[in-house]
C-alpha positions as CSV (number, residue, x, y, z in Angstrom):
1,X,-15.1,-0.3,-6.0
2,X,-18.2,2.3,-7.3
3,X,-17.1,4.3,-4.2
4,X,-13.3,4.6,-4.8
5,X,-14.2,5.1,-8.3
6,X,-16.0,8.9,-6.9
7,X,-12.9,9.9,-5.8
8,X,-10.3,7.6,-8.5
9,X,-11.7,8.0,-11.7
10,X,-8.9,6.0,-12.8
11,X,-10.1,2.4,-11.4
12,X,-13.8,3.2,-12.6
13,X,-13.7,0.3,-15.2
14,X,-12.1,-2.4,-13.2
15,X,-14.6,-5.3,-12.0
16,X,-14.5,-7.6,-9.4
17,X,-12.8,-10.1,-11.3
18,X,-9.8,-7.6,-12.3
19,X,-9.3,-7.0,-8.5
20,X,-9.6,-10.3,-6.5
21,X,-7.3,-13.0,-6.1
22,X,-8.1,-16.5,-6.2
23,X,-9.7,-18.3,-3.1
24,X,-7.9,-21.7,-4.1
25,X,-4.5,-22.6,-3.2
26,X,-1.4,-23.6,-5.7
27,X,-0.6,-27.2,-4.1
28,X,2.0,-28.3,-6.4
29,X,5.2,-27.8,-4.3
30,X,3.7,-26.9,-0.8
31,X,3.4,-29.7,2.2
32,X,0.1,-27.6,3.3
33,X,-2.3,-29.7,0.6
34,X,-5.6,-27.1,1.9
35,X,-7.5,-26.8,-1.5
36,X,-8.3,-23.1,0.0
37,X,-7.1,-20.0,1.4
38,X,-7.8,-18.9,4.8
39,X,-8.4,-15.2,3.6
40,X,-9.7,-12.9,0.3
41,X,-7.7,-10.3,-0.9
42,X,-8.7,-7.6,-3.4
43,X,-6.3,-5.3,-5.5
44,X,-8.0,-2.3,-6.9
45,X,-5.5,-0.9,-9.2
46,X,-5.7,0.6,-12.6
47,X,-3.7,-1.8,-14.4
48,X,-5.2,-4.5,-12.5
49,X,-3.6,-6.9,-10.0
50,X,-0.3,-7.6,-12.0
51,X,0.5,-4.3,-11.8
52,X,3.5,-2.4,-10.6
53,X,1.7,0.7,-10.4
54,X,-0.1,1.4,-6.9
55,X,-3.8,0.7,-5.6
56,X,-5.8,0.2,-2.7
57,X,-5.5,-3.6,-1.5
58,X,-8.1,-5.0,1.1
59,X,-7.5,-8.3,3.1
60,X,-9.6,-10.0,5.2
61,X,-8.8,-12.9,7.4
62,X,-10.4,-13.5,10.9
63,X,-8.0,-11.8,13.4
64,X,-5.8,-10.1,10.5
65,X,-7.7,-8.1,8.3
66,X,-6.2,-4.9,7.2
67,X,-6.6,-2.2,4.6
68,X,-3.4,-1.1,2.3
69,X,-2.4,1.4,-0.3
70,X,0.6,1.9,-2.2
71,X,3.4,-0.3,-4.6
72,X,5.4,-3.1,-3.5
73,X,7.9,-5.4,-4.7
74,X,9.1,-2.9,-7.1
75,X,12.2,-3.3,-9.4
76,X,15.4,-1.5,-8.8
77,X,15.5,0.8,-11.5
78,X,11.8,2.0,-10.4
79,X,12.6,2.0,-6.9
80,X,15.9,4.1,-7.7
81,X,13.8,6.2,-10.0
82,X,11.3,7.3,-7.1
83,X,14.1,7.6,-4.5
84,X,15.1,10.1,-6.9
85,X,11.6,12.0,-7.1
86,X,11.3,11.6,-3.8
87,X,14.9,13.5,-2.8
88,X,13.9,15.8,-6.2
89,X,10.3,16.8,-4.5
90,X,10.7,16.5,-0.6
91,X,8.5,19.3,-0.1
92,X,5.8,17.4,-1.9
93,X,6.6,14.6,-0.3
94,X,6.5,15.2,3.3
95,X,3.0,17.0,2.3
96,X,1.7,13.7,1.5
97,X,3.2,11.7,4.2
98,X,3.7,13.7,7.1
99,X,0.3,15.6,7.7
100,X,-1.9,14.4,10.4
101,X,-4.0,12.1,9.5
102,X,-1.5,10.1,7.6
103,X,0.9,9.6,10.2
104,X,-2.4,8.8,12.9
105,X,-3.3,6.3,10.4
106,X,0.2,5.2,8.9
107,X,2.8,6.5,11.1
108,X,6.0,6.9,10.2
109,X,8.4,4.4,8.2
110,X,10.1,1.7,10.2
111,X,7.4,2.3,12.9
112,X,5.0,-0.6,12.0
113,X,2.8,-1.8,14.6
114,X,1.3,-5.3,14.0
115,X,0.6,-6.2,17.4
116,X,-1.5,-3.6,19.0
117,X,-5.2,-3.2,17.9
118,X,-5.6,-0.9,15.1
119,X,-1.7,-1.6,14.0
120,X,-0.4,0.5,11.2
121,X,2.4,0.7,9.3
122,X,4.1,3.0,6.2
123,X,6.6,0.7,4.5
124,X,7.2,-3.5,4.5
125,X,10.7,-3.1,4.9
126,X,13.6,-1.0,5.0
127,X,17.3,-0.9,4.0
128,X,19.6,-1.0,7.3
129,X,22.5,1.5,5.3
130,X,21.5,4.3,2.5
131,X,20.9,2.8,-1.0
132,X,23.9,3.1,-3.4
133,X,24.5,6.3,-5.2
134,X,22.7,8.3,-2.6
135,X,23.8,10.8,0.0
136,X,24.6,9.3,3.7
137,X,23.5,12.7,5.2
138,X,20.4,13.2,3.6
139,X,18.3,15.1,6.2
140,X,15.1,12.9,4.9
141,X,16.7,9.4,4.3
142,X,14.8,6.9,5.9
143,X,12.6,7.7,3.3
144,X,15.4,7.0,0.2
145,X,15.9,3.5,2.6
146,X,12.5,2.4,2.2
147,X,12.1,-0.6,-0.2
148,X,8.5,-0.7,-1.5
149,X,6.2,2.5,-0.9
150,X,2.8,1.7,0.6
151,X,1.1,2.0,4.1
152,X,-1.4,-0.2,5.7
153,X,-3.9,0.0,8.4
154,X,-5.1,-3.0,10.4
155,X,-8.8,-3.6,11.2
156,X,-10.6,-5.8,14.1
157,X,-13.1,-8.3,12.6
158,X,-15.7,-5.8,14.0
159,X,-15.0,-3.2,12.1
160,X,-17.5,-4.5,8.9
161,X,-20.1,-5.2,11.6
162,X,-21.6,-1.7,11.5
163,X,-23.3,0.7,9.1
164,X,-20.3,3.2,9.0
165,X,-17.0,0.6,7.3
166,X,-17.7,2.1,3.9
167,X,-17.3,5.4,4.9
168,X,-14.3,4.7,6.9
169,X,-12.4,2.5,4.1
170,X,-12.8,5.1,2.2
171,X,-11.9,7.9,4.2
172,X,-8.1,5.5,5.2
173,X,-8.2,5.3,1.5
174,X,-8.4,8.8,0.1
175,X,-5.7,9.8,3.0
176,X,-3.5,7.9,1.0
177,X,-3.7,8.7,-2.3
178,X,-1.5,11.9,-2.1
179,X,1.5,9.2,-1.9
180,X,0.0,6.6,-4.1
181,X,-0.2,9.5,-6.7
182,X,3.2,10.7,-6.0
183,X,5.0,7.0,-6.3
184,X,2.6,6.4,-9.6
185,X,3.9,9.2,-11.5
186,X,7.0,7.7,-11.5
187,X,6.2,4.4,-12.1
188,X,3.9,5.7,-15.1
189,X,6.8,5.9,-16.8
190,X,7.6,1.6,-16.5
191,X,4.0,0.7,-17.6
């Protein structure tokens, strides 16, 4: 988190304990009576792991670990609110999400690729029409269909075997912070 915090000043007083979810397992209502998880997650957000507003989330699970940045799960009002930044400040936008590195790492929305090594994707889901009160011939709409606004980039179990997995968290992770800063003004304004 220290080296996040270099270039997010605005997670520098979360802990460990703000960020990571619980290795045990609600039981209550589930046939699957595990006491544990099969994976750790970590959400490194400013408002901590509750929190509407975007961070960097890490999972790791043998075979499925992956790094991600961004907001999911948002309410309709946000959601509506950045579609609306988003159409208001394409230019911006497509800066942040269609430059180079961002699409090698990301790609595009609707584009996610799971089952390849080094899968990537920019969005969880998508809406199959244009959302209500928006225009059907938008020139940039797959990005006004898109229902949560984070990317994620899968990595092999290897990848924390060697000396260099610090640098190259962070580097996935500062590639996307132009978009998680984008989507957070807006939500800003919920929290």
């Amino acid at each position: 988190m220290a080296t996040i915090a270099q270039f997010d000043a605005s997670i520098s007083h979360i802990t460990p304990k703000d960020a990571c979810y619980r290795f045990n397992r609600d039981t209550r209502f589930s046939e699957d009576k595990r006491p544990y998880k099969d994976h750790f997650g970590a959400y490194i957000c400013a408002h901590g792991k509750k929190a509407l507003r975007g961070g960097y989330y890490l999972h790791l699970q043998p075979g499925q670990c992956l790094l991600g940045v961004g907001s999911y799960w948002l309410p309709t009002n946000i959601l509506t609110a950045c579609r609306n930044e988003i159409m208001g400040n394409i230019d911006e936008w497509r800066k942040c999400v269609e430059n180079g590195k961002f699409v090698k790492l990301f790609g595009y929305p609707n584009e996610e690729k799971w089952d390849e090594p080094g899968g990537k994707g920019f969005g969880l889901a998508s809406l199959k029409t244009v959302p209500k009160g928006f225009p059907r011939d938008y020139e940039f709409v797959e990005y006004l269909r898109m229902k949560d606004y984070c990317c994620w980039h899968a990595v092999s179990d290897e990848f924390f075997e060697g000396d260099s997995w610090l640098k190259e968290i962070t580097d996935i992770f500062k590639t996307a912070k132009p978009m998680m800063d984008f989507m957070n003004n807006v939500i800003d304004d919920y929290e």
